[in-house]
C-alpha positions in Angstrom: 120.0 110.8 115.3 119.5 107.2 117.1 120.2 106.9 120.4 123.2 105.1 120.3 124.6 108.2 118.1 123.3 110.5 120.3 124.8 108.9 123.3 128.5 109.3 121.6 127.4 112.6 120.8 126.8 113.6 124.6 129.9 111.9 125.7 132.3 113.9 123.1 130.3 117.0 124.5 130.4 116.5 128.0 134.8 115.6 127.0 134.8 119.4 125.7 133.1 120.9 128.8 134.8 119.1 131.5 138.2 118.6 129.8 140.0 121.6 131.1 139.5 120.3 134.9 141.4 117.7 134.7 143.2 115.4 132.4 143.5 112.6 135.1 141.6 110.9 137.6 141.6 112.3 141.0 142.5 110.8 144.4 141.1 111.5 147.4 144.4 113.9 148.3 143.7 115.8 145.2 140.0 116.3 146.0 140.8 118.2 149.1 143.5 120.1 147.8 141.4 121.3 145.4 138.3 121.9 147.2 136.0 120.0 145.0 134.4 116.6 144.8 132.9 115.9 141.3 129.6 113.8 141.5 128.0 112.1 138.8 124.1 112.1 138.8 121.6 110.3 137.0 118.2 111.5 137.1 115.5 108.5 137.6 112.5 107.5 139.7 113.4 108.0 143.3 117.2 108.8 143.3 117.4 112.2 142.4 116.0 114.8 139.8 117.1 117.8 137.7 115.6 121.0 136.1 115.4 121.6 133.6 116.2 118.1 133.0 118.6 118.3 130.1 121.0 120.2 131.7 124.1 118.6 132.3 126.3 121.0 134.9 124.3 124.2 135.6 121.4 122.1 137.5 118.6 122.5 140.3 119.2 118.7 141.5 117.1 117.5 144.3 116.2 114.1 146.0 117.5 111.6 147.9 120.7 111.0 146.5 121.5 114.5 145.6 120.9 115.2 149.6 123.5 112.4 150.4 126.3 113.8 148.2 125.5 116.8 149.9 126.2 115.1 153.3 129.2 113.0 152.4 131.1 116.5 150.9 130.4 118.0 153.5 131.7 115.0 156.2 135.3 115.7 154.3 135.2 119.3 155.7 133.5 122.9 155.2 135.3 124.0 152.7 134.7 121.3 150.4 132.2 122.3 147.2 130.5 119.4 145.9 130.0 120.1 142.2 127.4 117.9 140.3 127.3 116.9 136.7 123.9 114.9 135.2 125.2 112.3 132.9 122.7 109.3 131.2 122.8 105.7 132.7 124.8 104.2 130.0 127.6 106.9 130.3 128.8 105.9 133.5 130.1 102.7 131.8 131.5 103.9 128.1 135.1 103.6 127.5 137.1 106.4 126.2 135.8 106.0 122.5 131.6 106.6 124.1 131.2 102.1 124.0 130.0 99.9 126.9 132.7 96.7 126.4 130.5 94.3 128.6 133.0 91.8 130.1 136.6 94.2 129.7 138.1 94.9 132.1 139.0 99.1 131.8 138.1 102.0 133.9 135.2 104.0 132.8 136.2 107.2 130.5 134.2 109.8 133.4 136.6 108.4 136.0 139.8 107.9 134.3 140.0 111.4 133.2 138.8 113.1 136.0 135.2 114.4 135.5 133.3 112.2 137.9 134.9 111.5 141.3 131.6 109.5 142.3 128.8 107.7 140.9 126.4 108.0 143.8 123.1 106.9 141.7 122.6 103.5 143.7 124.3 101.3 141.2 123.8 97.5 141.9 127.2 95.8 142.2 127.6 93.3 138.9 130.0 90.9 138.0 130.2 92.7 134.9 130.8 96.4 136.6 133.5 95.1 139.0 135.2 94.5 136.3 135.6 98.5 135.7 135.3 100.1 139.0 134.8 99.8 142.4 131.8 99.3 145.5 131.4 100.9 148.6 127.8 98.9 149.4 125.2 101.5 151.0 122.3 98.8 151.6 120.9 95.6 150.5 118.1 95.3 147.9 115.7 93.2 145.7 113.8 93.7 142.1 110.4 94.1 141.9 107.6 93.6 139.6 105.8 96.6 139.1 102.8 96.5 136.8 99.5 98.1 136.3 96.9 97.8 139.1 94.2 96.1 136.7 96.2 93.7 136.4 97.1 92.3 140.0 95.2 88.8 139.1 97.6 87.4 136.5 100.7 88.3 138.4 100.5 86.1 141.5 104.2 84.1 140.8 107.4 84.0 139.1 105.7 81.5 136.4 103.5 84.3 135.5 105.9 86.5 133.8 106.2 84.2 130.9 105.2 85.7 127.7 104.5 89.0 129.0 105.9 92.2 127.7 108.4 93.7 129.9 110.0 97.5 129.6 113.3 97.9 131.0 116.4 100.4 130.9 119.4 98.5 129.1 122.8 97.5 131.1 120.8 97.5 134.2 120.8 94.6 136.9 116.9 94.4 135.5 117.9 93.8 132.1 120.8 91.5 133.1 117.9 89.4 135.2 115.8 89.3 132.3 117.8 88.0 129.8 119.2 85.4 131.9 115.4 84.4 133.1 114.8 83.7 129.0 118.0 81.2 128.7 116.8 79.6 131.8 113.1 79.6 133.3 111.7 80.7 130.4 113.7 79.5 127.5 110.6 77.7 126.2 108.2 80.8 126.6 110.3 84.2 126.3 109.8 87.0 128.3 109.5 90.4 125.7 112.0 93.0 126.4 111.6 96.4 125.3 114.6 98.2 125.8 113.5 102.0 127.1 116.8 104.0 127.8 114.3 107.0 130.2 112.6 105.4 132.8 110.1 107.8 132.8 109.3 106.4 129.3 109.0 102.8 131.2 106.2 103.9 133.4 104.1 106.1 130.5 104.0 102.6 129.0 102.8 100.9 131.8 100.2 102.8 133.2 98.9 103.3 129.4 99.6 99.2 129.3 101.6 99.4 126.4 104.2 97.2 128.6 102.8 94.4 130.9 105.4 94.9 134.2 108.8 95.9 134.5 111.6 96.1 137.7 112.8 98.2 140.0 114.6 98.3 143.6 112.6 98.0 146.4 112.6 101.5 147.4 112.4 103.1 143.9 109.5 101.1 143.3 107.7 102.0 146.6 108.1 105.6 146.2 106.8 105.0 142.1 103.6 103.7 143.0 103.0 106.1 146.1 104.1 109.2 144.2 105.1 109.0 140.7 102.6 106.0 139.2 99.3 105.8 140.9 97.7 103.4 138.5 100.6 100.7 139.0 101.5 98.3 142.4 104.4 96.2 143.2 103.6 93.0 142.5 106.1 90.7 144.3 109.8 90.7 144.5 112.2 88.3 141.9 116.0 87.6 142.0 118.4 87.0 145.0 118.9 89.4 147.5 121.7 92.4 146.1 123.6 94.9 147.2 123.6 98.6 145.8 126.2 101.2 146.2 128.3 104.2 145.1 131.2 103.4 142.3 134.5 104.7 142.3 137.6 104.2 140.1 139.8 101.3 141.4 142.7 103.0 142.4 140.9 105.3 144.9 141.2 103.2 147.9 141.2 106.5 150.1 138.3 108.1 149.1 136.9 104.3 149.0 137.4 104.1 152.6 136.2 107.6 153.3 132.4 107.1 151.8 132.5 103.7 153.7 133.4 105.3 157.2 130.6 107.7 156.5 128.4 105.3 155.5 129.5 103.6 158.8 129.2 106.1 160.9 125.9 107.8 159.7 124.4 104.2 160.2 125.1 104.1 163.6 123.4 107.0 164.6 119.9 107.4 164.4 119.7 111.0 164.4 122.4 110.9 161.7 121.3 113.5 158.3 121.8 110.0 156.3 119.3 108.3 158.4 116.6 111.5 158.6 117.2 111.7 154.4 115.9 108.1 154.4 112.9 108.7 157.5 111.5 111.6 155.2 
């Protein structure tokens, strides 16, 4: 089965689990009547993980984000249960028929019919993805080039990418910044892109230096090369400042406002559980 196939596959299966909880996206009214806030994982480098790690509702999540959700179900009262469903990158985007339409405007199939309330897993806010859904922004960000510590001397500058190999996850703001670097700085010497859907695949490549660099946020790549990649440093950061945030369908203004009056809030006070998440 090829990934693209498999990908459906999950989607139609994850339709058959979750489609008795609701037919319909959810406001923020019906989330408290009903007690429970659906969040949407995905398991990557520094955002959160999940064991065993192909389960898909009956998880043991932990990291940051997963302690976040826990903080922002709980900032809409007691009795609220948060219940968390790992989904892959890509599905967060599919339409109802399991297909990314890059460009459409439609809202994503996981918020339309109700199984995801959030997507919590620091998404990067895209021309492309406000299109679907919207931002509530949580902090600012840049990419950076991670690559293998022997090879700190040939990445100094932007210039330096050309040619090289590059591993990346596909419909990410790194993939997006890649291909537009080849129609433009590098349109006369290509950058390589290996499309690698696990991220985890990403850095076996590049500490075995099957891949020459690829991207990550600022803080995912920090905590990769401190904990995850030992081998591999950040080499400098590319691309304009961004901003990266939680996603929500567009019509839930209420439950928009609510995550931003937390975010707000938690900001504000230093002794906040948002801002001790972050310290540890």
């Amino acid at each position: 089965m090829n990934s693209i196939s498999r990908k459906i596959w999950i989607f139609v299966v994850l339709g058959l689990i979750f489609g008795s909880m609701s037919t319909q996206a959810r406001p923020l009214s019906e989330i408290l009547k009903s007690k429970e806030l659906r969040i949407c994982l995905v398991v990557d480098n520094g955002v959160a993980s999940a064991e065993p790690p192909d389960c898909r509702d009956n998880c043991r999540f932990s990291g940051r984000v997963y302690e976040e959700s826990l903080v922002f179900a709980k900032s809409l009262g007691q009795d609220i249960q948060p219940k968390f469903i790992q989904v892959d990158w890509d599905e967060q985007f599919f339409n109802d028929q399991g297909i990314i339409e890059n460009g459409k405007e439609y809202t994503p199939a996981l918020l339309e019919n109700g199984t995801c309330d959030i997507y919590p897993s620091n998404l990067t806010r895209l021309d492309w993805r406000e299109k679907m859904m919207d931002f509530v922004v949580q902090f600012p960000n840049r990419m950076m080039v991670v690559i293998h510590k022997d090879n700190k001397p040939k990445f100094k500058k932007l210039e330096d990418l050309a040619g090289k190999k590059a591993g990346t996850t596909p419909n990410t703001s790194y993939e997006e910044w890649l291909l537009n670097q080849n129609k433009t700085v590098f349109s006369q010497n290509p950058i390589h892109i290996d499309s690698i859907p696990d991220e985890k695949d990403i850095l076996s490549k590049l500490q075995k230096k099957q891949i020459d660099f690829t991207l990550l946020d600022a803080m995912v790549a920090i905590l990769t090369v401190r904990n995850l990649a030992l081998n591999c440093s950040v080499a400098f950061p590319v691309g304009p400042t961004d901003e990266i945030g939680w996603a929500f369908r567009k019509q839930d203004k209420d439950l928009q406002i609510a995550v931003n009056n937390f975010f707000q809030s938690q900001l504000h006070d230093h002794l906040s559980e948002l801002n001790q998440i972050w310290q540890a």
